[in-house]
C-alpha positions in Angstrom: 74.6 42.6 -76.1 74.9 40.2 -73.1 71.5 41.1 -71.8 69.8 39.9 -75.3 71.4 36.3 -74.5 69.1 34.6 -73.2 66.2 35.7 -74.9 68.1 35.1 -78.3 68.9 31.6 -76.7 65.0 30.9 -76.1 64.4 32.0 -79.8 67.1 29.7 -81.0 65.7 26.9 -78.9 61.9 27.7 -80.2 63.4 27.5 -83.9 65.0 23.9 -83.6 61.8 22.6 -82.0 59.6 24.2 -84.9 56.0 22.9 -84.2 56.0 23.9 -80.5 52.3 24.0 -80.8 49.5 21.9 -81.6 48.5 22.1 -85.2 45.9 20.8 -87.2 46.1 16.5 -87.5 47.9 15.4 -90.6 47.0 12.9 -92.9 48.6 9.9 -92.8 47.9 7.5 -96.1 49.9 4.1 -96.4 50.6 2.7 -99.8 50.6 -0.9 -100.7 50.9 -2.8 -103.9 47.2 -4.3 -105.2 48.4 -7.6 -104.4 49.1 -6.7 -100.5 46.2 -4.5 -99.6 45.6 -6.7 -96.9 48.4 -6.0 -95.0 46.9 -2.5 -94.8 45.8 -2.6 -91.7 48.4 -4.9 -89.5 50.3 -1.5 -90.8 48.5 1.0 -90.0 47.9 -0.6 -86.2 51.7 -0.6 -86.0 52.2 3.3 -87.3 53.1 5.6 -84.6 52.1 8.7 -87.4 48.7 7.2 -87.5 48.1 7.1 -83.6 50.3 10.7 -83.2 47.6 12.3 -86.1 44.7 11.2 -83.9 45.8 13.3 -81.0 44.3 16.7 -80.7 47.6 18.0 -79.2 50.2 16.9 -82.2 52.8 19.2 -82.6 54.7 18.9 -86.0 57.7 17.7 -84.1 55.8 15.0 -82.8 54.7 14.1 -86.3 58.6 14.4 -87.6 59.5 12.3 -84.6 56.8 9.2 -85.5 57.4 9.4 -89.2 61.0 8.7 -88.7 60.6 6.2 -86.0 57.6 4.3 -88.7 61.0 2.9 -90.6 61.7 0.8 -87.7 58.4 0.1 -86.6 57.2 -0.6 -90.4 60.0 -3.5 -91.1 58.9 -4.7 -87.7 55.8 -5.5 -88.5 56.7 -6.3 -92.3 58.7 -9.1 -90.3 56.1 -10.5 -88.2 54.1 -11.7 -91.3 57.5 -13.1 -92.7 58.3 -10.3 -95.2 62.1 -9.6 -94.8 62.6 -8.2 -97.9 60.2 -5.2 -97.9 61.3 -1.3 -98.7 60.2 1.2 -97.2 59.5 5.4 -97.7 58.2 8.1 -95.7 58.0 11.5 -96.7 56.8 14.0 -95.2 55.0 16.9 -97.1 57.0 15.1 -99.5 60.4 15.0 -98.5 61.9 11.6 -97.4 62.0 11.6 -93.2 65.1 10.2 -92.9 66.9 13.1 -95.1 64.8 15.2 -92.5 67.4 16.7 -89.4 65.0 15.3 -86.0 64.9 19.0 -84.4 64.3 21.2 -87.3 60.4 20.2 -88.2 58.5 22.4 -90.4 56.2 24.8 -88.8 53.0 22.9 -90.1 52.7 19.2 -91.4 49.9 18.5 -93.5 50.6 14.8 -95.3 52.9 12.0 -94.3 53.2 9.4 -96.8 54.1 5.6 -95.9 54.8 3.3 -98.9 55.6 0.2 -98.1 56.8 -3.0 -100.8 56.3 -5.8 -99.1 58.2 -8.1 -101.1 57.8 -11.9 -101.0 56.1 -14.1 -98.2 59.3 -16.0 -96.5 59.5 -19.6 -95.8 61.2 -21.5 -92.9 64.5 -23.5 -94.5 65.7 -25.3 -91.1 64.2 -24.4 -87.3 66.2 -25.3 -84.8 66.2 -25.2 -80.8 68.1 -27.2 -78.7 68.4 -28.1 -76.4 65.0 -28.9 -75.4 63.7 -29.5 -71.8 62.2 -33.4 -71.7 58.5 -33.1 -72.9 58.6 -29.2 -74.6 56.5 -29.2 -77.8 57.4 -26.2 -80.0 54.5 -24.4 -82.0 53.6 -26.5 -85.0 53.7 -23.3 -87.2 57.9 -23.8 -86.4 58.9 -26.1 -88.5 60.3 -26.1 -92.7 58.4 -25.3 -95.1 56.0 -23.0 -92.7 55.8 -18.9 -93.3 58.7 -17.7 -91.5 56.5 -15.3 -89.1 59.2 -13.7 -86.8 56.4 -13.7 -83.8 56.2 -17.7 -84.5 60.0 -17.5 -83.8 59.5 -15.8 -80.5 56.8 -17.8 -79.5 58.8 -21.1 -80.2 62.0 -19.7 -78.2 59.2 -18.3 -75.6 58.0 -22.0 -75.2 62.0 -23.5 -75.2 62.2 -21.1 -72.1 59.4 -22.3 -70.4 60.2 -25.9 -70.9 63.3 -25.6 -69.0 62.1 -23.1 -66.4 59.2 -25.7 -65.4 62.0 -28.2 -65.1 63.7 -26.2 -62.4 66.2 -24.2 -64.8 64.9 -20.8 -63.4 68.0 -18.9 -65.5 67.7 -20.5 -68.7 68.9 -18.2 -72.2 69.5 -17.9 -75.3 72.7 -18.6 -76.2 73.3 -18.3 -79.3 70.8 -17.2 -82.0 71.3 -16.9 -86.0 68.7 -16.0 -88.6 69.9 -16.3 -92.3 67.1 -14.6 -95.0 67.9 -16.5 -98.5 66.7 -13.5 -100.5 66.9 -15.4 -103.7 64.8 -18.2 -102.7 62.6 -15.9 -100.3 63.3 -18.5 -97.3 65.1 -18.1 -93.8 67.0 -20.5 -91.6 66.2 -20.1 -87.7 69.0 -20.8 -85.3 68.6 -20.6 -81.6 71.2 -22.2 -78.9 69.6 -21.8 -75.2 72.1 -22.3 -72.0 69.6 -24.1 -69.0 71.6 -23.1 -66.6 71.9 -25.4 -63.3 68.5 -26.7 -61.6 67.5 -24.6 -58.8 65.3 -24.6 -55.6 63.4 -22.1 -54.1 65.4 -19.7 -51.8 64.0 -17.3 -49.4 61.0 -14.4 -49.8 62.7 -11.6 -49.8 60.5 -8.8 -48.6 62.1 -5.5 -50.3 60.8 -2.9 -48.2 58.7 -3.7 -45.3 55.3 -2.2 -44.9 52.5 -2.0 -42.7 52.1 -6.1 -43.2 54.8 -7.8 -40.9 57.2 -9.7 -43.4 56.8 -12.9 -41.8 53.4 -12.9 -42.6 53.8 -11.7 -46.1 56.4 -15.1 -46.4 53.4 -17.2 -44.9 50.8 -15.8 -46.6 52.6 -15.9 -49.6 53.7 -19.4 -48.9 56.9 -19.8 -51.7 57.4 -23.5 -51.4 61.3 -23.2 -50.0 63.9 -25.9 -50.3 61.5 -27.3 -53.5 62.9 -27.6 -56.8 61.8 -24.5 -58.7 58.9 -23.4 -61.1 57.4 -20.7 -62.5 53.7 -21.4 -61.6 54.9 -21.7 -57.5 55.9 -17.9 -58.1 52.4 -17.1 -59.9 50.6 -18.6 -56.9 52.7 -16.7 -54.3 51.5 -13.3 -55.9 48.1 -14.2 -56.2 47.7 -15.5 -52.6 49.3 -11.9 -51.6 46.8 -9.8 -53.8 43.9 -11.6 -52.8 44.2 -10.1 -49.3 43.6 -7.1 -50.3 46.3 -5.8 -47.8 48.0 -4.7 -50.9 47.6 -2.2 -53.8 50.8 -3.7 -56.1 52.5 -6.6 -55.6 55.5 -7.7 -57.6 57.5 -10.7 -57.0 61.0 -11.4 -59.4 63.5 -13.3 -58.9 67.4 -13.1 -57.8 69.8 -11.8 -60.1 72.0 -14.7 -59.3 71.5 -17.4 -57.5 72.6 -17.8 -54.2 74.5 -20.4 -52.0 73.8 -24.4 -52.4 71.9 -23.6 -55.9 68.7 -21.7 -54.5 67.3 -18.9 -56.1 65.7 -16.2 -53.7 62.3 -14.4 -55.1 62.4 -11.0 -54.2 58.7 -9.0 -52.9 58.0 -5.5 -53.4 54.7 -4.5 -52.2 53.3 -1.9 -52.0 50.3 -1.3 -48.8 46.8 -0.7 -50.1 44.8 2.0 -48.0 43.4 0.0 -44.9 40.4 1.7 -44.7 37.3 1.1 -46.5 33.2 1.8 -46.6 30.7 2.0 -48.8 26.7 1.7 -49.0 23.9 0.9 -51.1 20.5 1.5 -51.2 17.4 -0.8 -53.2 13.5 0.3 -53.6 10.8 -1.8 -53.7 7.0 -0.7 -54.0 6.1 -3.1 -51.5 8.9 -4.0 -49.8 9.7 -0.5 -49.0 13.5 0.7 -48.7 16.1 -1.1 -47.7 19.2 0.5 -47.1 23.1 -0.8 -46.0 26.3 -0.2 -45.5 30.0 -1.6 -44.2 33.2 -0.4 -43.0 36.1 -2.8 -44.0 39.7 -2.9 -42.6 42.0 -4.6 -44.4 44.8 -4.9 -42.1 43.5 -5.1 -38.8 46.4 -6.6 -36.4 49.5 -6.0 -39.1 49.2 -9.9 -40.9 46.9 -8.9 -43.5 43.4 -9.6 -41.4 40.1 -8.7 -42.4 37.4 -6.8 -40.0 33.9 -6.7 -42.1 31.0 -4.5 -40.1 27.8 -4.4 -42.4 24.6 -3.3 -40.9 21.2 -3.1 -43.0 17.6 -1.5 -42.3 14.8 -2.7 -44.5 11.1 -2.3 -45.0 11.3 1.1 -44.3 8.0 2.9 -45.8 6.9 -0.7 -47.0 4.1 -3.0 -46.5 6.4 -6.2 -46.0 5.4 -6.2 -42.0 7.5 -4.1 -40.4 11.5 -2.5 -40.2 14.0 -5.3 -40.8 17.7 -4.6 -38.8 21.0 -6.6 -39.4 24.4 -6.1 -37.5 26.6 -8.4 -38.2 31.0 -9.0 -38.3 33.2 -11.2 -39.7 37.0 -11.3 -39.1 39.3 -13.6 -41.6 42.8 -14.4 -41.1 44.4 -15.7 -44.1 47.1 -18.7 -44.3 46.2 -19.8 -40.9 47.1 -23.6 -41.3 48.2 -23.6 -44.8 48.8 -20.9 -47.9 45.0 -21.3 -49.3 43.3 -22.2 -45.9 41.9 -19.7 -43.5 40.3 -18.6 -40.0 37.4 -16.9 -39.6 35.2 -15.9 -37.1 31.6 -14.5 -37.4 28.5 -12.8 -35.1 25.5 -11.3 -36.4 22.1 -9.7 -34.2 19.3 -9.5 -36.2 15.9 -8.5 -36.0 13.0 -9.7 -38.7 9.8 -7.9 -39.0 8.4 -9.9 -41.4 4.5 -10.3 -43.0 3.9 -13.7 -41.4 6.6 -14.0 -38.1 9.1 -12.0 -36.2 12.3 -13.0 -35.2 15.1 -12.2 -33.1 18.1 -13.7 -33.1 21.8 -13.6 -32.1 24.7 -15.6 -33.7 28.1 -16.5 -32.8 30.6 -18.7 -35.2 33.9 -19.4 -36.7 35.2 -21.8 -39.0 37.6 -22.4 -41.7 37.3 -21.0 -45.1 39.8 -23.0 -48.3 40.7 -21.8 -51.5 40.8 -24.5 -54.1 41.4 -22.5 -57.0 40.7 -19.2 -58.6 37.5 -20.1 -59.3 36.6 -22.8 -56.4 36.1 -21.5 -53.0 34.7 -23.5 -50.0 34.1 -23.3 -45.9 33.2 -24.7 -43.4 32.6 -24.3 -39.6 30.4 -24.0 -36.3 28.0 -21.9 -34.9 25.4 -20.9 -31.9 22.6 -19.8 -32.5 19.4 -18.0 -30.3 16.2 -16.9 -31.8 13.0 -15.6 -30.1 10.1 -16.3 -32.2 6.2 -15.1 -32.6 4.8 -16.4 -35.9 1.7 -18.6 -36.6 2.6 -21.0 -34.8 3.0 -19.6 -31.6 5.8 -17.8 -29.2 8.8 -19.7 -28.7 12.8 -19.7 -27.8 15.3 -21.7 -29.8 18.8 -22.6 -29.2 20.7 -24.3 -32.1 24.3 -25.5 -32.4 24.6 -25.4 -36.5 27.5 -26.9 -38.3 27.1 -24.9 -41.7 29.4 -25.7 -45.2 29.6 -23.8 -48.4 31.2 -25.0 -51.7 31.0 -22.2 -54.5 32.0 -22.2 -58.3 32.6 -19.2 -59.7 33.4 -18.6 -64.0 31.6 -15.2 -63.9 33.8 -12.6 -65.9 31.7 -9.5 -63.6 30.2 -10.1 -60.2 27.5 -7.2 -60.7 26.8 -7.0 -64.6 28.1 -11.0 -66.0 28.0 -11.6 -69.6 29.3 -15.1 -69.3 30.5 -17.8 -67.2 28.8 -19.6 -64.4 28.0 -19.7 -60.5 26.6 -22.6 -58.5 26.7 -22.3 -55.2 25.9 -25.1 -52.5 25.0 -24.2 -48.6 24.2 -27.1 -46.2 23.8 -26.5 -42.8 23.0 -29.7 -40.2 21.6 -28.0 -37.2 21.0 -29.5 -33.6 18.6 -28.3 -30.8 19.7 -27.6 -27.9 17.0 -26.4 -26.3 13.2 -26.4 -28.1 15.0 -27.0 -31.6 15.1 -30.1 -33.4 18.1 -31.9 -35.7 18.1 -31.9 -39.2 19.9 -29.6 -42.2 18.7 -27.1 -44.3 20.3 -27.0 -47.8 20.1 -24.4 -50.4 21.6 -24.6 -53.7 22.2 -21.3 -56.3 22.8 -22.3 -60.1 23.3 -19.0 -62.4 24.5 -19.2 -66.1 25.3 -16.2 -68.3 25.4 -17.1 -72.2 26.8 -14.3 -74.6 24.1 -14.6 -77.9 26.1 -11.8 -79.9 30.8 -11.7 -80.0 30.3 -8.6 -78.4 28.4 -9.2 -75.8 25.6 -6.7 -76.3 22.8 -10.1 -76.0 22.8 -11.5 -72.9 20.6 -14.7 -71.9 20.9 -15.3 -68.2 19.1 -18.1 -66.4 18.8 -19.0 -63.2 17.1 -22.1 -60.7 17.3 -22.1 -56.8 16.7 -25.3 -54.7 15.8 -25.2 -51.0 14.8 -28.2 -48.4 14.6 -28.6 -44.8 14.9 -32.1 -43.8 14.6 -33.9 -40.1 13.2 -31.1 -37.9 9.6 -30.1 -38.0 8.2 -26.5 -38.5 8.0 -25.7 -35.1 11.7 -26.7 -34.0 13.6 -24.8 -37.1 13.6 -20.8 -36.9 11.8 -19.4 -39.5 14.7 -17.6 -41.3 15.7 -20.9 -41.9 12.2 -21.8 -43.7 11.2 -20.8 -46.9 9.3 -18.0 -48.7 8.3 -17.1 -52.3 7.9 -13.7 -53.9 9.5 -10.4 -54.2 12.8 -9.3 -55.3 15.1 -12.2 -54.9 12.6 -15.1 -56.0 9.7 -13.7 -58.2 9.1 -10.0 -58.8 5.7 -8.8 -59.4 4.2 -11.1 -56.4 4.3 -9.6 -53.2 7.2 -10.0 -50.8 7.0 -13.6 -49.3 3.5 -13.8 -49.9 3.9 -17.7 -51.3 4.4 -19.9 -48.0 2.3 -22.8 -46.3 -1.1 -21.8 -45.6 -2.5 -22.9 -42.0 -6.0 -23.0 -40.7 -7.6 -19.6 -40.3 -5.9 -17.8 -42.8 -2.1 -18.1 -41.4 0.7 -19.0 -43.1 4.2 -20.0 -42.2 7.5 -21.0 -44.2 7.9 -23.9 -46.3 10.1 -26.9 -45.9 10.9 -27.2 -49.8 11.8 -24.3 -52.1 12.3 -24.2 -55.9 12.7 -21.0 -58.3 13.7 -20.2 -62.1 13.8 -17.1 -63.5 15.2 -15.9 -67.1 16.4 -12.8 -68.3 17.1 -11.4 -72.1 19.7 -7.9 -71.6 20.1 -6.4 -74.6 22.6 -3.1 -74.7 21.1 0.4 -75.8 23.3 2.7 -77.0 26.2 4.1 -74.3 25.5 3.2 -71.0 21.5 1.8 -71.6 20.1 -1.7 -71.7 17.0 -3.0 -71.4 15.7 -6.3 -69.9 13.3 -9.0 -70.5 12.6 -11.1 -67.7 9.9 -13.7 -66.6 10.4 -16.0 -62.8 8.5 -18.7 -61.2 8.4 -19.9 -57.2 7.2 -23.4 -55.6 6.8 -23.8 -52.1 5.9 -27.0 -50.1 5.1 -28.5 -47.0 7.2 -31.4 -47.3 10.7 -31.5 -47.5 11.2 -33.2 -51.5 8.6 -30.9 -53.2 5.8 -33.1 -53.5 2.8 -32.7 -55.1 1.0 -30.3 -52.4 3.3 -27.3 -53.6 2.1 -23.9 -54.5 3.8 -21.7 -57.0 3.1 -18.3 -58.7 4.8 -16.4 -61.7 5.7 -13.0 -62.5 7.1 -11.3 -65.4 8.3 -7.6 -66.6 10.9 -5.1 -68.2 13.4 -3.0 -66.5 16.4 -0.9 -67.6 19.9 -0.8 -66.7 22.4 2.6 -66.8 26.0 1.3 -66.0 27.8 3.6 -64.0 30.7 1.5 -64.6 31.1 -0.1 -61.0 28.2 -1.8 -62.0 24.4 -1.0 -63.4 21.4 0.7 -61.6 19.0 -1.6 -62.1 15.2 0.0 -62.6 12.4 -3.4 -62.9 8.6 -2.9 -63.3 7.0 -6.5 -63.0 3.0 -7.8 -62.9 2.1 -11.1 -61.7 1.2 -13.5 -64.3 -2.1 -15.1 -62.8 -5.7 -13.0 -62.2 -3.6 -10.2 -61.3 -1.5 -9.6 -64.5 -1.5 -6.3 -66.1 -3.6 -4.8 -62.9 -1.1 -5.1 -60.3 2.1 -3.6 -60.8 5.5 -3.8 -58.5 8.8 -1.3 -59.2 12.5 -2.3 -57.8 15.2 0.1 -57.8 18.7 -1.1 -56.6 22.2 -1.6 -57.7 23.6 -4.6 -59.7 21.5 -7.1 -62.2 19.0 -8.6 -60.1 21.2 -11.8 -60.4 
């Protein structure tokens, strides 16, 4: 008989857990009164048998186990609309759950039935909180007289909290805390006593277990104001500044138990390392402009305080008729919390090589600067730089030697950087240059204004819009490189004209870059079913001679349709574009990349 035990004691264990296997979903109906159907589905979203029915692998115990666990979850949420005298029954195939023992489910389930009585809507009799940190203003829904929501209670006690934490009272609590339900008069009486605690100040960052990011940098970068009296928001700003490395795939900061000598409070760090390694590519196709393809190895980590190494290199204009086979090499190495939490070093160099329709350029650059982060949505740099070029255009065969001194300021409110559906980006670029040698002095600025408006609450109608500005002011055409001039048509100004081919036209057919620079361009993306959207889009480019856009500027236009299929890191983007002059309709352009063309 001993050598049947264990199997008997797997059959014994297979009977108490009765639906072992998946069975068929069961339907789950919740009964209301008439007069509190609409309740019905604030219930059903807090039903653990309605979300346990939807699974595909639902064994009858799991069903047993949610129906009995509903009872709980039902005067929960009969509570957060200020019932608190409801009743409530759940039977299963019939039989009331509770009544049911938990491991002895029935082989199949096929109805659970939730009815729920409501009863009356309660009102607040007295609200109190004290005490209250100087300033704190509790929900106006807490007061007398109010529905007695118990998730108004919470947020009022939430807000009592925060008062006194703000004031430096890291380890305030609640005390006390009494609710009385009048059932006769359908009212209830809130009660809630808080203990502040003593006033605190920032302790040390405690790093929890070091990692591949030395913990003296992880205190500087993190930049926990120490000795300062204590608030909440210092601690939110700490673990932003760490995740916005990069260096990092979790970070978690929480403070002390207890507090520690002299009434500081010590905020504890556990990180954990994000992989230090990273590349990726992409690839765009243009019918003129031929293909352009790049790529960039990134480490995130580079000499153990959180540094950033950027490589990118691009080749364009390969099979294209946009004058030759573009290559850019370029680095850029940033060291964040270099002089203070949100300020930053970075250095930069970049050799190029510009085959373009109207001039070819070389040119090497050297630079470093400071980079400053204002907020999480206001970023701004600025620094120095050398610059070489070695020039044949138009105008002739030449060698410049710059020293520039560029500055960026950039707003950024987009909620996606590759497929926005609102917010806003302006960006403002301003570099004064001097010549050293052939160049001249002056600045170049170029300014970036995108706005994404949201025409339907989900989203699915998108209206984006967007204007560039460009002038070159001080230095004449022949002293500025002509990277820094500028060109209309193409991809990233106006599709459907060919690439560049708006400039400043020069005796005998040549043409060089433009000292002023103006473009608009609309879009209308409309979501398709799944993954599809289409697009609607129409652009317009100005290019002058002078530097204010006077009245000698040329401009062109261009409009078309493309698709989008998001891949969910953002959509491939398919345009086909026509210019809109003596051209329209006969000359057609196609791009192909990766992203929203703006």
């Amino acid at each position: 008989m001993s050598h049947f035990r264990p199997f008997l004691s797997v059959l014994l264990a297979l009977a108490l857990l009765g639906g072992g296997r998946a069975v068929a979903a069961a339907e789950v109906v919740i009964a209301l009164p008439a007069d509190a159907q609409g309740l019905g589905g604030h219930l059903r979203d807090a039903s653990l048998s309605v979300q346990t029915a939807a699974r595909e692998d639902a064994t009858a115990q799991d069903l047993l186990a949610a129906a009995r666990a509903d009872y709980a979850r039902m005067v929960g949420a009969l509570y957060e609309v200020g019932r608190y005298g409801g009743v409530v029954s759940i039977r299963v195939d019939g039989r009331e759950a509770a009544d049911m023992p938990a491991f002895a489910a029935p082989a199949r389930i096929g109805r659970i039935a939730i009815r729920v009585e409501p009863g009356p809507l309660f009102t607040f009799s007295q609200t109190r909180i004290a005490p209250l940190a100087p300033g704190t203003q509790l929900p106006a829904g807490f007061g007398p007289g109010m529905p007695a929501f118990s998730k108004v209670i919470g947020k009022a006690a939430a807000v009592a909290g925060r008062g006194w934490r703000e004031a430096g009272h890291a380890k305030v609590a609640i005390a006390t805390q009494q609710l009385v339900a009048d059932h006769r008069g359908a009212r209830l009486a809130a009660d809630i006593t808080l203990a502040p605690g003593p006033r605190l100040r920032f302790g040390q960052l405690v790093v929890a277990r070091a990692g591949k990011v030395r913990p003296e940098r992880v205190r500087t970068i993190a930049g926990l104001p120490t000795g300062r009296i204590y608030h909440p928001d210092e601690v939110d700003d700490a673990s932003r500044r760490l995740r916005r490395t990069g260096a990092f795939s979790s970070v978690v900061l929480e403070e002390a138990a207890t507090p520690g000598p002299g009434g500081t409070l010590d905020v504890i760090a556990t990180l954990a390392d994000a992989r230090p390694r990273r590349f990726g590519f992409g690839a765009e196709l243009s019918s003129l402009e031929g293909l352009t393809l790049s790529g960039f190895w990134l480490h995130r980590n580079l000499l153990g305080g959180a540094e950033r190494l950027r490589v990118e290199a691009e080749v364009g204009g390969i099979g294209g008729d946009s004058g030759g086979i573009d290559y850019v090499l370029s680095s850029r190495f940033d060291r964040p919390a270099t002089f203070t939490p949100d300020t930053g070093l970075f250095l930069t160099a970049r050799i190029q090589e510009k085959n373009e329709p109207d001039y070819r350029e070389r040119s090497a650059r050297l630079g470093g600067g400071l980079s400053h982060i204002f907020s999480d949505t206001l970023t701004g740099e600025a620094g120095i730089a050398y610059q070489y070029s070695d020039i044949d255009d138009d105008l002739g065969s030449r060698r410049l030697e710059h020293l520039l001194f560029p500055a960026r300021l950039t707003w950024d409110t987009r909620d996606d950087d590759l497929n926005a559906k609102h917010g806003v980006y302006l960006d403002l670029d301003v570099t004064s240059f001097a010549g050293l040698s052939g160049g001249g002095l002056g600045a170049r600025v170029y300014f970036d204004a995108r706005q994404y408006i949201s025409l339907t609450r989900d989203g699915g109608l998108v209206l984006a819009t967007r204007a560039q500005l460009g002038t070159v002011n001080g230095a004449s055409l022949t002293e500025v490189p002509p990277e820094m001039l500028f060109f209309s048509g193409g991809a990233g100004t106006v599709r459907g004209q060919s690439y560049k081919s708006l400039g400043i036209d020069l005796p005998g057919g040549r043409q060089v870059g433009g000292r002023s620079f103006s473009a608009v361009s609309a879009e209308l993306r409309a979501d398709l079913s799944g993954p599809w959207s289409v697009v609607g889009f129409a652009d317009g480019g100005f290019v002058g001679s002078g530097s204010w856009w006077d009245g000698a500027s040329d401009s062109h236009y261009g409009a078309g349709l493309g698709v989008r299929y998001d891949t969910g890191l953002g959509p491939i983007r398919v345009d086909i574009a026509t210019p809109l002059d003596s051209g329209a309709g006969n000359e057609v352009e196609l791009y192909i990349g990766i992203g929203q063309a703006f």
